[in-house]
N, C-alpha and C positions, 0 to 999 in steps of 0.2 A: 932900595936898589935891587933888592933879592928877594922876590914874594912869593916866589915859587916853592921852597922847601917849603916853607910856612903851608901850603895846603896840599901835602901827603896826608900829613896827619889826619886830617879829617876825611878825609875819601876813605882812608883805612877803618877811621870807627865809622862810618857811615855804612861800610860792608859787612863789618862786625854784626853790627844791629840787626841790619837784614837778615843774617844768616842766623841770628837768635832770634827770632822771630819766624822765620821757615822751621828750624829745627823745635818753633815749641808747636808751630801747627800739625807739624809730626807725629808730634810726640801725644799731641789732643785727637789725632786722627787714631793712631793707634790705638788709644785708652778706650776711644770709641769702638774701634772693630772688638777692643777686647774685650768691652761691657758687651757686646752685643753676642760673642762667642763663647765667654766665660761666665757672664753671670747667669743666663740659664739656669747654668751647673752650681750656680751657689746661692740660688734663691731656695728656699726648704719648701719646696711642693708639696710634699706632704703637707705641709699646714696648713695649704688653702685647700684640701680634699674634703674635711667635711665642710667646707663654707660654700664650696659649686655645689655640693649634693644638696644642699640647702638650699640654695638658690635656684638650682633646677628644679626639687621639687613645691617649691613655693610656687614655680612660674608654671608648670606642668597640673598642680592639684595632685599630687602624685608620687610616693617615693618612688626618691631616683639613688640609684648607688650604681659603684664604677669599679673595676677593679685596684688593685696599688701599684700597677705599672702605669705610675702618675709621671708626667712631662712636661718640661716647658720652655718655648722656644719665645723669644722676639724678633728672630728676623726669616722671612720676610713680613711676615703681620705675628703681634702678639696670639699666642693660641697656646691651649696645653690639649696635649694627647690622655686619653683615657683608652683602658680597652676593658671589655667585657661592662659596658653601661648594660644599667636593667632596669627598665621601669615598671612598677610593681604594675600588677592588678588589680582588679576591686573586689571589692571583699561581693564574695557568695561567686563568683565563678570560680571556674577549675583552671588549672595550671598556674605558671609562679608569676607570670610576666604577661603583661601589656605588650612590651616592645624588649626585644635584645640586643642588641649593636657588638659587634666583635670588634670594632675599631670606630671611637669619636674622635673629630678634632675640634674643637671648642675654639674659638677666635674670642678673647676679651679685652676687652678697651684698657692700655697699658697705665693712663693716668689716673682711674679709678681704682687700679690695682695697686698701686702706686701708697693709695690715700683709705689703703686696707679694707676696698669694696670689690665685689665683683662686676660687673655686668659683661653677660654675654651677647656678640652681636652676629655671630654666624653661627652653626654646626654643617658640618662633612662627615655623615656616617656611612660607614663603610662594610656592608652587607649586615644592615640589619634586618632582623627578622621579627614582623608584627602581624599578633594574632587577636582577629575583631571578634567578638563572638556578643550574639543576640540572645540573650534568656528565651524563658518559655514565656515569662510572663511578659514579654514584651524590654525589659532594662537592657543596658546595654553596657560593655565595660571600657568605651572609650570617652565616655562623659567626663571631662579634664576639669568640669569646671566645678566635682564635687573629689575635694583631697581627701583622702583616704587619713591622714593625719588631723583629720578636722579642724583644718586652721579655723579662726575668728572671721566675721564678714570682712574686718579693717583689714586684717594680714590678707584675705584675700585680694582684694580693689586694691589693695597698694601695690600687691605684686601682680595684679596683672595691668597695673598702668604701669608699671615700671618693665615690662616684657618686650625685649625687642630683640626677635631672633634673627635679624637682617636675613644674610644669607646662607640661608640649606640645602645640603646638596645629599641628594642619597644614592649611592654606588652600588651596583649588585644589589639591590635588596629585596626581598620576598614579604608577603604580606598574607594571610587566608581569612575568610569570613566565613563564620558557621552560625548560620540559623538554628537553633537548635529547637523553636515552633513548627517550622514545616523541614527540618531536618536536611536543608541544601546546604552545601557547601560552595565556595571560589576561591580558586589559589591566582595571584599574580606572582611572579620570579621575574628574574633578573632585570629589576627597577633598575633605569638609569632617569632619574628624575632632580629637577631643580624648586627648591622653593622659595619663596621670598617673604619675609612678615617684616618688616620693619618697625612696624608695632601693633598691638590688638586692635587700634582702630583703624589702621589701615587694614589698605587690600592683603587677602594672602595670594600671593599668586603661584600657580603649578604646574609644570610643564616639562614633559619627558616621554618615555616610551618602558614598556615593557611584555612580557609574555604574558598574556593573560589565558588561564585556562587552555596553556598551549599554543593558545593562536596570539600573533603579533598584534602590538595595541600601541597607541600615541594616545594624547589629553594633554589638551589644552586647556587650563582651568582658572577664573577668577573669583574669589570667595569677599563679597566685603559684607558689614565685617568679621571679623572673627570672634572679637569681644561683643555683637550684638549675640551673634549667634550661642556662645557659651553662656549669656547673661537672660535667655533662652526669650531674645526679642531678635525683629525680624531683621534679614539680612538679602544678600541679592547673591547668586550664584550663575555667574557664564561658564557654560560649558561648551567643547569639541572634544567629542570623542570618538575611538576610531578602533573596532573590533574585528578583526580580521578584514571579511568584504561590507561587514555595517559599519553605518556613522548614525552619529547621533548628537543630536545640538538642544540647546536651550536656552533660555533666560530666564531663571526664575524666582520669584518672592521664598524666602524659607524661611520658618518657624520650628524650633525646636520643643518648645513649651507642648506639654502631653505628648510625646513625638515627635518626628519631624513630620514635615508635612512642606510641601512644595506646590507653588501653582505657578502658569503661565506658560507662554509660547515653546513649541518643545516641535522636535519632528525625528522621525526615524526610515533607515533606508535600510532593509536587508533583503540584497536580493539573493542568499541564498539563506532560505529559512530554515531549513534544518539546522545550518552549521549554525545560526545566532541561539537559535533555541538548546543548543546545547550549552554553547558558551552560557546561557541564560539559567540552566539548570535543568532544560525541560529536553528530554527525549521526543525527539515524532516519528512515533512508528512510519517503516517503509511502508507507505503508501503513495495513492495516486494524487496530487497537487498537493498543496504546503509547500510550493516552491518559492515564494519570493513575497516582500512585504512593504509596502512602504506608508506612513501614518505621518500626518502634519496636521496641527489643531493646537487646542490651549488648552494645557494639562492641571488637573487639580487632587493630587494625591498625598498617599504618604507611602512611606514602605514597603506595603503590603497591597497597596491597589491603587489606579487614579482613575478617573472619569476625564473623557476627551470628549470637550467642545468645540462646535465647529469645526467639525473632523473631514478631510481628505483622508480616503481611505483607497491602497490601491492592492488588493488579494490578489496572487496570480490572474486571471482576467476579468476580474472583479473589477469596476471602479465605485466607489460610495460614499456617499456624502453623511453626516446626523453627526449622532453621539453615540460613546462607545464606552462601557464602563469594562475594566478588565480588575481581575483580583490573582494575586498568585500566591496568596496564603497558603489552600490546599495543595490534595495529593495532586488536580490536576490544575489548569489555571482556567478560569470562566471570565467568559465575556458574552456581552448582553449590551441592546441597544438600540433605537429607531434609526433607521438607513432608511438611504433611497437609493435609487442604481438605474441607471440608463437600459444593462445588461446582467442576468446572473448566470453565468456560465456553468453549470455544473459538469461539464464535459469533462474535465481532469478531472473529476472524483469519481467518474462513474469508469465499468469496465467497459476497454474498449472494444467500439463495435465489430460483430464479424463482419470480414471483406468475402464478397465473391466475383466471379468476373464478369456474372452476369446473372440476374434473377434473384428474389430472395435468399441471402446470406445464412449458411447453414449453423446452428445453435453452436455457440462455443463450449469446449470445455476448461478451457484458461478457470484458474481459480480466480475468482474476483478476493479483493480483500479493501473491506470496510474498514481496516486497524486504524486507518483514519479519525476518528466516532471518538477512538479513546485517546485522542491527541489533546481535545479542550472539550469544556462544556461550552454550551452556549444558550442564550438568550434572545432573540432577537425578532423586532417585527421590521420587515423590508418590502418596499413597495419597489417592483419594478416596469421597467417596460418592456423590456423582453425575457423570456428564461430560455435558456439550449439545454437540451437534458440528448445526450446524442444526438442524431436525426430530428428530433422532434423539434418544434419551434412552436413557442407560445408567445402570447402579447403579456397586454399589460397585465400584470398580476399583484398580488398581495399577498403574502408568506407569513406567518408564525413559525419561524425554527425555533425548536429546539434539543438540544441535546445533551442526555445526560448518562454519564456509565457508559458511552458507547452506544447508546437507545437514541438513534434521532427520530422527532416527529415532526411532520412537517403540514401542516395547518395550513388548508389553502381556501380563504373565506371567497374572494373575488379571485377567478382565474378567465382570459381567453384565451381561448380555445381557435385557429382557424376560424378565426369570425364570429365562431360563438361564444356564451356566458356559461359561466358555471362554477362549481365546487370542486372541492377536494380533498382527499388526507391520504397522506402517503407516512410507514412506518418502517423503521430500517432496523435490525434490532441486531447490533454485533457484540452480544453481551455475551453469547456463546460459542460451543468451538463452529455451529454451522449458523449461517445466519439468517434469520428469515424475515417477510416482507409480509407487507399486510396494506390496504389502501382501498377507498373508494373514487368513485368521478361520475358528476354528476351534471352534464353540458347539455346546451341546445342550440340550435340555431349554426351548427357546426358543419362547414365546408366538406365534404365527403370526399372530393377531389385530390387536394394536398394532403390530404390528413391520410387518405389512404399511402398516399406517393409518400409518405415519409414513415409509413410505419409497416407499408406494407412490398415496398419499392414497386407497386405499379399505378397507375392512372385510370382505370378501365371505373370507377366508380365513379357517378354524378351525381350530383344532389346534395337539398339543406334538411339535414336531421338533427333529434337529438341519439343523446350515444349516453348510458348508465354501466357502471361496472363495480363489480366488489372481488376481492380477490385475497389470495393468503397462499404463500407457497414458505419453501425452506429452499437451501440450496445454497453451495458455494461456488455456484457456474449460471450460464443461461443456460446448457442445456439442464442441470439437475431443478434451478425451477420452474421451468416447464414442465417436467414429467412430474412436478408434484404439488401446482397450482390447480386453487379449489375458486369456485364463486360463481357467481351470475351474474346477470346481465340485458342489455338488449337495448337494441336500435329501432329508426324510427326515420326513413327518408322521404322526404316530400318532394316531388318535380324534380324528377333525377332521369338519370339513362345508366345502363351498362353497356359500356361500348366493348367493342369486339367482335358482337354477338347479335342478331338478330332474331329473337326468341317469336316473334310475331310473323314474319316472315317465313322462319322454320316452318310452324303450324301451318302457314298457308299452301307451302310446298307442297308438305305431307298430303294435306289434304285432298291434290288435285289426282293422287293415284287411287281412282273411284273403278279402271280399270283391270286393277290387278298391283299387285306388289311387284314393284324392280327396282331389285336391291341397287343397281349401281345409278339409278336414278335418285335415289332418295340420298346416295351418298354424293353426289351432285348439290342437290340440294341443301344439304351439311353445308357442303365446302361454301357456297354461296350464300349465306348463312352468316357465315363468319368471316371477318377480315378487320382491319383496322377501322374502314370508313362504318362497319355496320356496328349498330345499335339500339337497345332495346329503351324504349322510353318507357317512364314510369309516373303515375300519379304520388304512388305510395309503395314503401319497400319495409318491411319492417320485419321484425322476428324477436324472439326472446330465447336466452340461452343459459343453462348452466354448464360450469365445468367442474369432473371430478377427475384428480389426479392425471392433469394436461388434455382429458379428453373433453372438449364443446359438444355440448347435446342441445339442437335444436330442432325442435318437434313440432313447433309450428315455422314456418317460413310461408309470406304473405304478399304477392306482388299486383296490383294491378295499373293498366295503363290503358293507353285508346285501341281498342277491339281485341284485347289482350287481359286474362285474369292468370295467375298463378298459386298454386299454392304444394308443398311441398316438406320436407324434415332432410335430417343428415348429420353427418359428425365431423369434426374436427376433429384430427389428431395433431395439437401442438405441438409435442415432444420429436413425432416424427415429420411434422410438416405436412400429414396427407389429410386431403378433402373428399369427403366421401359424400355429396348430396344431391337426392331425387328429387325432380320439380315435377309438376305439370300443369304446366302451359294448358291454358286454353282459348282458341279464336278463332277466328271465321277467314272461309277459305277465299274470299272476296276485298276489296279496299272501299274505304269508303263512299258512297254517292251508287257502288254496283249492286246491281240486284241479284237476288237468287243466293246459291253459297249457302252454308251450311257449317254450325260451329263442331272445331274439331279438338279432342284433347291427344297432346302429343308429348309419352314421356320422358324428359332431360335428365337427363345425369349428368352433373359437375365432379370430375375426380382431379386426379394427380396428385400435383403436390403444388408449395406454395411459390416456385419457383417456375413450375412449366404444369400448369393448370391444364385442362380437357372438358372440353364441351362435346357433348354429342347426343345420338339420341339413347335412349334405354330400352334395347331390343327386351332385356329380360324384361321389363315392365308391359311393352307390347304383348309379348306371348302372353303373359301372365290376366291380363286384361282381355285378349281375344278367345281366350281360355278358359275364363270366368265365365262369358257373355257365351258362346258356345256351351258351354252345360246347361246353362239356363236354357236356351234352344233346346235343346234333347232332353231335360228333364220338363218340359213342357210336353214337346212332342209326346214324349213315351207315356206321361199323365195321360194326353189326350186316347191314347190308343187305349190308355188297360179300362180306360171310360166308356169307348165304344165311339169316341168322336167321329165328324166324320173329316177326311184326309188323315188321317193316321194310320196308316196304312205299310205293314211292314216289309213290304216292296217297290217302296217308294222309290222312282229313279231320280228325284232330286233331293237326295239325303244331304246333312251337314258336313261339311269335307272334314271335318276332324269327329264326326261319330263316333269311327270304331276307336277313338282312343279315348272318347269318354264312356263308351260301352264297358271298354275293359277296365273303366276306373269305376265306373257305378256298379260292376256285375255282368253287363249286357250277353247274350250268348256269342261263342268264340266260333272261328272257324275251324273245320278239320283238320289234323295236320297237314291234307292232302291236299284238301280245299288251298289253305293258304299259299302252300308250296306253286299252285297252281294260279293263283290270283299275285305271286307276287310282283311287283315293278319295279322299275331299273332306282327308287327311292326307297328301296328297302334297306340297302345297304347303308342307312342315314341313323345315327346314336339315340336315342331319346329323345335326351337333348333338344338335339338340333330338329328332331320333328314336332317336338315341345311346340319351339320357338316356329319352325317355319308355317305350323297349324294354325298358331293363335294369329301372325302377319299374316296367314291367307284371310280366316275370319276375320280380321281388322279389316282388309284392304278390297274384299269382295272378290277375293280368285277365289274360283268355282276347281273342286277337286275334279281333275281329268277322269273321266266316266272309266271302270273297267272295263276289259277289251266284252267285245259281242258273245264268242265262245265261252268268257267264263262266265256270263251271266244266262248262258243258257246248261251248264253245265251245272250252276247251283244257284238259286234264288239268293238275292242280297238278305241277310239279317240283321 
């Protein structure tokens, strides 16, 4: 009738229970947080200090020791803190340590620690500091996989299949490499880098950034594997790396065994080459090109040097194709190799050309600098299709460089030339504080046209010749060597013209003043003579020359053409640009098919300079010539007379108009003073000189001297 009391009771202990039951999940929660806050503090760390030193150096080949500020936490992952870790070195280098770490944390697996083992599965060091260094003999002191404790092969292989350093992280840390065979050094700073090993047979993988050699750096790195590589068999290594403004990639085989040594696919981009070559170790003197680099091929090297196969090569305006071996052992780095090249641009390495605004460009004195020379050695045979050397432009060619010390030579077996064949050697020598130059060329078949237009900026030359030259100067400028280039030489043109100039023409001008000499005819003549449409055609044009100290001495000069011979000498002065040369033309005063006419020689002189040249005729050569020819007249005559000939007669009223001034040069007798004063004409007032010159133009041109007046010749007989 009443069942209700009946079930309080049980509702009551049914809540009982519950709440013993929360209250012991409490009480197991607590015990937990407090195992996990207190026993840290009451596991004796100290005792497992020498069992991780032991096990680090097991797994490293390596003693490893730590400070006594030993720690150890379980939450949130098991790990004990160390600070001042040191991994020793190897016996015969200098200094204490391999590696020093001012803060580790060590992650190890709690149930093996549990079961009085260690294993560690991360490290997080925090600015450690590691120092790599290369013997002279080639050793190295980060070889891990020879202990310094000399465990047994067994203790070895056990502990490196038992090494699994999962994850590494390294913070702020610094690193340096010293060569100490060729004596470079590299520092990287403030590492923030991640590594991954999970075990020696797996991949190690690397990836972070830091300062390298001052400039910012990333890598991207995948090494498998690790245990091939310490067991010193082969392994694979992916690289990205990223050095200031270069990058640089890979995929490569490696072998540790006798060195390392690395082959396969590999490429590099540094488009500012100074700044990588520094990163690199390598200083490039301030000079002209070394601007930018870029190399992709399949690399097959070791440390100290690799050879690139099937090589893309792009040198400032270089592009080139072969194999490339490079070494950077020594003091400087050499490279050597057969190229080919579409283009070789030597334009950046040479000094720039002088500008002018118009005409041949006056000699610079800008200091050139070769310090170039001493940036690499080099080796190389390259076959190109074109070469630029300034202005100039050549075909296809074939090159031997080399250079060594600063001394480049350059070996030019096959060169063209402007359509011709030929040789060459050119020598550049910056071993000294002045530099000097040395070269032959030795072409034929060579376009005279372009070749003059590019080296001499005008056109006015046509013809196929060949062209020889030797040469040697000094000089830290164009103009110092020009004033101090020595050699010879000589050309050789066939079916050519010099246009501007009408040399053929001239002659014939000249010729037609059978009248009398009139000067402003004959300069009429000139002018007409000369112009853009006129020119002097040629069978053959040739000369031979040497130079002593910037000056060209050509002593023969040889032209002939249709109704036209010349021949001639002159000088060159390089240094100052001026031409100094006498021709003489000679040809008939007629064209071809006309009859009669008569062949005339008329002397040229070529002067100015290389920029505003001057054709004209050679008054001094005239006089000098009518002057001659006139003695001979009067030193006949006067023969004839003291013989008793007959017309020798020293009253002669058709005497030679320039007599009395070969009289007074042979002796002949003089006039009175009175006589003269009496006899003289309104041409007396005229210099030497200038009756020199207008004597020997009469004698050339058949003016008859104006007879004296009547009066004086009856006042004193001619003598």
């Amino acid at each position: 009738m009443f069942p209700a009391p009946a079930q309080a009771p049980k509702t009551a202990k049914l809540k009982d229970a519950m709440n013993r039951i929360l209250f012991i999940l409490l009480a197991l929660v607590a015990l937990a947080l407090a195992i996990l806050l207190f026993l840290p503090g009451l596991v004796p760390v100290s005792a497992f200090k020498g069992r991780i030193e032991t096990q680090a150096s097991n797994a490293l080949g390596r003693e490893v020791s730590f400070g006594d500020d030993l720690s150890f936490r379980i939450f949130p992952r098991t790990a004990f803190r160390v600070t001042d870790l040191v991994i020793a070195n190897a016996d015969g280098f200098s200094g204490d340590y391999l590696a020093r770490v001012e803060e580790a944390d060590i992650g190890v697996k709690l149930l093996p620690l549990l079961s009085d083992s260690v294993e560690i599965d991360r490290f997080v060091l925090t600015r450690p500091d590691i120092r790599l260094t290369r013997a002279q003999d080639g050793a190295v002191n980060w070889n891990l996989a020879q202990s310094e404790t000399a465990p047994s092969e067994t203790e070895t292989s056990s502990a490196q299949r038992e090494l699994k350093l999962g994850d590494v992280r390294i913070v702020d840390g610094a690193a340096r490499y010293e060569d100490l065979s060729t004596g470079k050094s590299y520092v990287a700073e403030e590492i923030d880098m991640t590594v991954v090993l999970k075990s020696l047979t797996e991949p190690l993988e690397a990836k972070g950034e830091m300062q390298f050699q001052g400039a910012p750096a990333t890598v991207d790195m995948v090494l498998t594997s690790l245990r091939a590589i310490m067991d010193q068999e082969p392994g694979n290594l992916k690289l990205d790396l990223k050095v200031g403004d270069a990058e640089i990639g890979a995929d490569l085989a490696i072998t540790t065994k006798d060195g390392v040594h690395y082959s396969g696919p590999a490429s590099l981009s540094a488009p500012d080459l100074p700044a990588f070559a520094a990163l690199a170790g390598t200083e490039l003197a301030e000079a002209p090109g070394f601007d930018k680099l870029s190399v992709k091929g399949d690399i097959d090297g070791n440390d100290a040097s690799l050879r690139l196969e099937n090589a893309s090569i792009n040198f400032d305006e270089i592009a080139a194709q072969g194999a490339v071996m490079l070494n950077w052992a020594g003091a400087r780095p050499k490279a050597s190799g057969v190229l080919s090249t579409d283009k070789l641009d030597l334009r950046p390495y040479m000094p720039p050309p002088s500008t002018s605004a118009e005409g041949f460009p006056a000699w610079s004195e800008a200091k050139m600098d070769f310090a170039s020379l001493n940036n690499i050695d080099a080796d190389f045979d390259i076959s190109t299709d074109a070469v630029y050397v300034n202005d100039l432009e050549f075909g296809e060619s074939r090159i031997k460089l080399l250079v060594d010390a600063g001394r480049l030579t350059a070996e030019i077996p096959e060169l063209s030339m402007y359509g011709g064949q030929g040789s060459g050697r050119v020598v550049v020598n910056a071993r000294g504080a002045t530099p000097s130059f040395a070269g032959n060329f030795d072409v034929g078949a060579v376009q005279a046209q372009p070749f003059s237009k590019d080296l001499m900026k005008h056109d006015n030359l046509l013809g196929l010749g060949s062209f020889k030259l030797n040469f040697a100067a000094t000089g830290d400028s164009q103009a110092a060597i020009m004033r101090t280039i020595d050699g010879s030489g000589g050309f050789d043109l066939a079916d050519g013209a010099l246009k501007g100039v009408n040399i053929a023409g001239l002659v014939r001008a000249v010729g037609q003043f059978t009248e009398g000499f009139n000067p402003a005819a004959l300069q009429r003549a000139v002018a007409e003579a000369r112009g853009p449409s006129q020119q002097t055609d040629f069978s053959e044009f040739l000369s031979d020359f040497s130079i002593t100290n910037g000056l060209v001495s050509a002593p023969t000069i040889t032209l002939n053409g249709p109704y036209l011979s010349m021949s001639g000498q002159g000088t060159i002065n390089l240094a100052e640009q001026k031409i100094d040369l006498r021709l003489s033309p000679k040809g008939t005063t007629v064209l071809e098919g006309q009859e009669g006419g008569r062949t005339v020689t008329v002397p040229v002189r070529i002067g100015g300079t290389f920029s505003k040249p001057t054709i004209g005729i050679d008054a001094e050569s005239l006089a000098r010539t009518g002057l001659q020819r006139t003695l001979e007249n009067v030193l006949s005559n006067r023969n004839k007379k003291e013989d008793g000939e007959e017309g020798a007669d020293a009253t002669d009223e058709e005497a030679d108009p320039a007599r009395a001034i070969i009289e007074g040069i042979i002796g002949g007798k003089k006039k009175e003073p009175d006589q003269q004063q009496d006899g003289a004409t309104e041409d007396s007032a005229a210099t030497p000189e200038e009756t020199l010159i207008n004597e020997g133009l009469n004698a050339i041109f058949g003016k008859k001297k104006t007879a004296p007046k009547e009066e004086t010749k009856e006042e004193e007989p001619q003598q």
